[in-house]
C-alpha positions as CSV (number, residue, x, y, z in Angstrom):
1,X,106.3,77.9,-109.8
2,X,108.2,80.9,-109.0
3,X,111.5,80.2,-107.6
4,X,112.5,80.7,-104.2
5,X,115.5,83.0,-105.7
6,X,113.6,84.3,-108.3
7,X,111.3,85.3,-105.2
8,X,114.2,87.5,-103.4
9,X,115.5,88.9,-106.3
10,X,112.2,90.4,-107.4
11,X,111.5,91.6,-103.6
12,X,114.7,93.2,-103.7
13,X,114.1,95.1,-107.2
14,X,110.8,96.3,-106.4
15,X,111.7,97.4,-102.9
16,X,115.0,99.6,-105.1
17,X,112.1,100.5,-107.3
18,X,109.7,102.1,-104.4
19,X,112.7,104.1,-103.0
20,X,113.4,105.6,-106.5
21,X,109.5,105.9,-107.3
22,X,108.8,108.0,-103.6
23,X,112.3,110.1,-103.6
24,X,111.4,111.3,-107.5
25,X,107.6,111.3,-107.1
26,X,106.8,109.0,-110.2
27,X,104.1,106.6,-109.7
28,X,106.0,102.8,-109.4
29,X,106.5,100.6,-112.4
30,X,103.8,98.1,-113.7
31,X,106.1,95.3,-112.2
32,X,106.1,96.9,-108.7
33,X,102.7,97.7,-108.4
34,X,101.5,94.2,-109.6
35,X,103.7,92.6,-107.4
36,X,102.4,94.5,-104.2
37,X,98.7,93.9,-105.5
38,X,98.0,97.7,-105.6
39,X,95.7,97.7,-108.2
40,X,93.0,95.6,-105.3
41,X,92.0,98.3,-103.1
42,X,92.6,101.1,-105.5
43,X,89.3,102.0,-106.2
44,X,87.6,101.0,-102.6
45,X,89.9,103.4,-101.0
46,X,88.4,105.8,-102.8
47,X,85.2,105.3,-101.7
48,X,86.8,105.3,-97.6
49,X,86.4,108.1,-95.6
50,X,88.0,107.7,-92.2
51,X,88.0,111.2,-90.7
52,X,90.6,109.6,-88.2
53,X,88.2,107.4,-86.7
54,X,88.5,104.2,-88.3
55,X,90.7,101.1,-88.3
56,X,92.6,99.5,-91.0
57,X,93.0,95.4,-90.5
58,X,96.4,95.3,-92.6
59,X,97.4,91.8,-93.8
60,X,97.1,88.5,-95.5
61,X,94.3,85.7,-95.8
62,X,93.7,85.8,-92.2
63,X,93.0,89.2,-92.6
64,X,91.2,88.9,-95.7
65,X,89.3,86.1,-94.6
66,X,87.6,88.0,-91.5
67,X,84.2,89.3,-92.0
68,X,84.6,92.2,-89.4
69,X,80.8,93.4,-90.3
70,X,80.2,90.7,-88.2
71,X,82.6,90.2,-85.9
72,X,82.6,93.5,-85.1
73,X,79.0,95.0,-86.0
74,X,78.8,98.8,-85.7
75,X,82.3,99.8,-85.8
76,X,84.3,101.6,-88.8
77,X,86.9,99.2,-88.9
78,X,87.9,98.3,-93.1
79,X,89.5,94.9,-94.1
80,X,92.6,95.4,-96.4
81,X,93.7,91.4,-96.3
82,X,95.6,90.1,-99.6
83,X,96.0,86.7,-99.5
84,X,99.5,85.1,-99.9
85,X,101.4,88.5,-99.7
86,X,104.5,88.9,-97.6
87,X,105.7,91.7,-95.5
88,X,107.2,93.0,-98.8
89,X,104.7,93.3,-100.3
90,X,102.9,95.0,-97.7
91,X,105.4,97.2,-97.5
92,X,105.0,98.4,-100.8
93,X,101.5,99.1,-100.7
94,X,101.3,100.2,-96.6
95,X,101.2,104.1,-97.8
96,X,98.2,103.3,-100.7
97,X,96.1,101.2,-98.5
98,X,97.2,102.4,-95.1
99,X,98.7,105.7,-94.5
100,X,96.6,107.7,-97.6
101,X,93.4,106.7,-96.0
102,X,94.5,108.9,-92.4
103,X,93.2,105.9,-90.1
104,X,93.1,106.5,-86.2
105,X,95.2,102.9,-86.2
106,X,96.0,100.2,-88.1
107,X,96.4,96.4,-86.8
108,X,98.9,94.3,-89.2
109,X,99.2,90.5,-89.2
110,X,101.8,89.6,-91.4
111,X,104.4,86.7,-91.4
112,X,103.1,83.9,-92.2
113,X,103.6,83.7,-96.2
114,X,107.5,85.1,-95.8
115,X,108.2,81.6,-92.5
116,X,105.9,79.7,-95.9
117,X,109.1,80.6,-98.3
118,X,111.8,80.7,-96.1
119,X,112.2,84.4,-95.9
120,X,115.2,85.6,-94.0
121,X,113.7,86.2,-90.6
122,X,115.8,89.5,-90.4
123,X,114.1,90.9,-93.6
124,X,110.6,89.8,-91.8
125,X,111.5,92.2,-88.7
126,X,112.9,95.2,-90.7
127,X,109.5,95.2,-92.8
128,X,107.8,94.9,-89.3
129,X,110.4,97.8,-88.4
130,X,109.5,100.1,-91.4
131,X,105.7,100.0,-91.1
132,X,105.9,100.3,-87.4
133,X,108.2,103.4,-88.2
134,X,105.5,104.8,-91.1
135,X,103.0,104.6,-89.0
136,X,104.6,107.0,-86.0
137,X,105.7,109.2,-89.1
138,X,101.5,109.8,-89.4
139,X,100.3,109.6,-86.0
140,X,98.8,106.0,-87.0
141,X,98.7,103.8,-83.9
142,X,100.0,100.3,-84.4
143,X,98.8,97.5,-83.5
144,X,100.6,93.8,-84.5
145,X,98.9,91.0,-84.2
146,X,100.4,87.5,-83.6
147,X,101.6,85.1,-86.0
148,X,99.2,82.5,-86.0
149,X,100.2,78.8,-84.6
150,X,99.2,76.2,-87.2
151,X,98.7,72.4,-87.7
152,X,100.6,71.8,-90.7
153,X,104.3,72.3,-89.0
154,X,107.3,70.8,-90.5
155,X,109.7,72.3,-93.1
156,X,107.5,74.8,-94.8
157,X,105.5,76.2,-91.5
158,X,108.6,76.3,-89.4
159,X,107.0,76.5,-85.7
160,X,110.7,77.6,-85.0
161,X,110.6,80.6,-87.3
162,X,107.1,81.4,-86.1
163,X,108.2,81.9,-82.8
164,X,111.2,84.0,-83.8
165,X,108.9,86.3,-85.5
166,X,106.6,86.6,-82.4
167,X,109.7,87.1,-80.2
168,X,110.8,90.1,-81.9
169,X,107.2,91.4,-82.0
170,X,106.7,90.7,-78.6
171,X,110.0,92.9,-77.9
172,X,109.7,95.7,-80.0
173,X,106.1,96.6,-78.6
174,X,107.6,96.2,-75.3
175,X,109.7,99.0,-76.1
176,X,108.2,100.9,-79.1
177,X,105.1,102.3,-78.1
178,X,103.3,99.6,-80.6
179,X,101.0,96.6,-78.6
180,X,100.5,92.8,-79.4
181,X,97.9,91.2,-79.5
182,X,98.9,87.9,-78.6
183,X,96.6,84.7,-79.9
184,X,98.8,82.1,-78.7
185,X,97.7,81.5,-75.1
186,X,94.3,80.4,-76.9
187,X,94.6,79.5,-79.9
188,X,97.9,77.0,-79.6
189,X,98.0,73.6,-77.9
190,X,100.7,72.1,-75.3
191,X,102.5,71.4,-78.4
192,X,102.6,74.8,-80.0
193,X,100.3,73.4,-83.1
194,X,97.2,75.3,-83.7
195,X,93.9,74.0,-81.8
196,X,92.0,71.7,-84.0
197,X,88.5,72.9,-83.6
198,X,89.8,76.2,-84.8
199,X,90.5,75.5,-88.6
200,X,89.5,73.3,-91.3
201,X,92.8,73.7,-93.0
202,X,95.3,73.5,-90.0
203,X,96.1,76.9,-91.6
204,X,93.6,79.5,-91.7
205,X,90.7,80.2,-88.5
206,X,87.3,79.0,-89.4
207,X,84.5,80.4,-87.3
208,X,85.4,79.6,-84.1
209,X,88.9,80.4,-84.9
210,X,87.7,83.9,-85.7
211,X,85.4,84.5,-83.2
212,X,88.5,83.4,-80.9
213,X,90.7,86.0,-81.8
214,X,87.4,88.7,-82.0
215,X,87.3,87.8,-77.9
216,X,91.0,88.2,-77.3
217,X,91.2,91.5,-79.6
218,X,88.4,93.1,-77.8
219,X,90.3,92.1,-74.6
220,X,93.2,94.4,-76.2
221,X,91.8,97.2,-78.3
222,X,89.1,99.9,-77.5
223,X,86.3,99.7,-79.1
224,X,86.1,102.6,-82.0
């Protein structure tokens, strides 16, 4: 198992790598691009054609895991969920998956992996920060969604941590222009765990987890 160290360091080198890869225009190293996943979507984005009217769900499993066909028939909204990535590794694929394909908005939940291996919560924000920030750069609208409560709390789903990341999202769409979309209020329990009936894992939504947050995110977004 990869090292918590190990995990940092090789965040830290691909993120030098990206900067050196955009400023000299050379496509990033193997070790960068597997890292950020960026071979997954390659060949679907070509296939995309937004035409500034679709959506891009940016994020992890939760994001992955959402059949939007269904949850949200009739719409051009397109899924690019990774499971298990951080907001590093989002980062370093938000221009591929996100920005090249000219969407009308994008809505990002991310969080959850980074609170998983203790990820310094100030990295979290800045990566929150810079896609917040790429987004503006090309007219993208942003919108964050929550990081989800969960069941399995302790010392590896820090509910502390959680709400620290929510916090800061919750101020820097106050101010920035970006909205939250907020699942707390019905999806977390007097005890700040996430509802029972709305996972199998304690972790990820099942059905009625996901049609949850398809109710509260029509409550937020217009429809497109």
């Amino acid at each position: 198992m990869t090292s918590f160290r190990h995990t940092v360091s090789l965040a830290l080198a691909v993120g030098l790598a990206a900067i050196i890869a955009f400023v000299s225009g050379r496509a990033l190293p193997f070790e960068a691009r597997t890292y950020a996943q960026l071979d997954r979507y390659q060949e679907a984005n070509r296939n995309v054609d937004c035409k500034r009217a679709c959506t891009i769900f940016f994020g992890d499993s939760i994001t992955e895991g959402w059949r939007l066909e269904l949850s949200f028939p009739g719409r051009n909204y397109v899924n690019r969920g990774i499971g298990g990535q951080t907001t590093s590794q989002m980062l370093l694929r938000f221009h591929q998956d996100v920005v090249s394909l000219h969407p009308a908005a994008v809505v990002i939940m991310a969080g959850i992996n980074d609170v998983a291996l203790h990820s310094p919560i100030s990295e979290v924000e800045a990566n929150y920060q810079a896609m917040s920030e790429i987004s503006k750069e090309n007219g993208i609208s942003v919108y964050f969604e929550s990081v989800l409560p969960v069941r399995k709390s302790g010392r590896k789903y820090s509910t502390e941590a959680i709400s620290e990341l929510n916090h800061w999202l919750q101020a820097h769409c106050s101010t920035s222009g970006d909205s939250l979309i907020d699942y707390w209020p019905q999806m977390a329990d007097k005890d700040m765990r996430l509802l029972p009936e709305l996972s199998d894992d304690g972790l990820h939504p099942n059905s009625k987890g996901y049609s949850t947050m398809t109710f509260v995110f029509d409550q937020k977004v217009p429809a497109r």
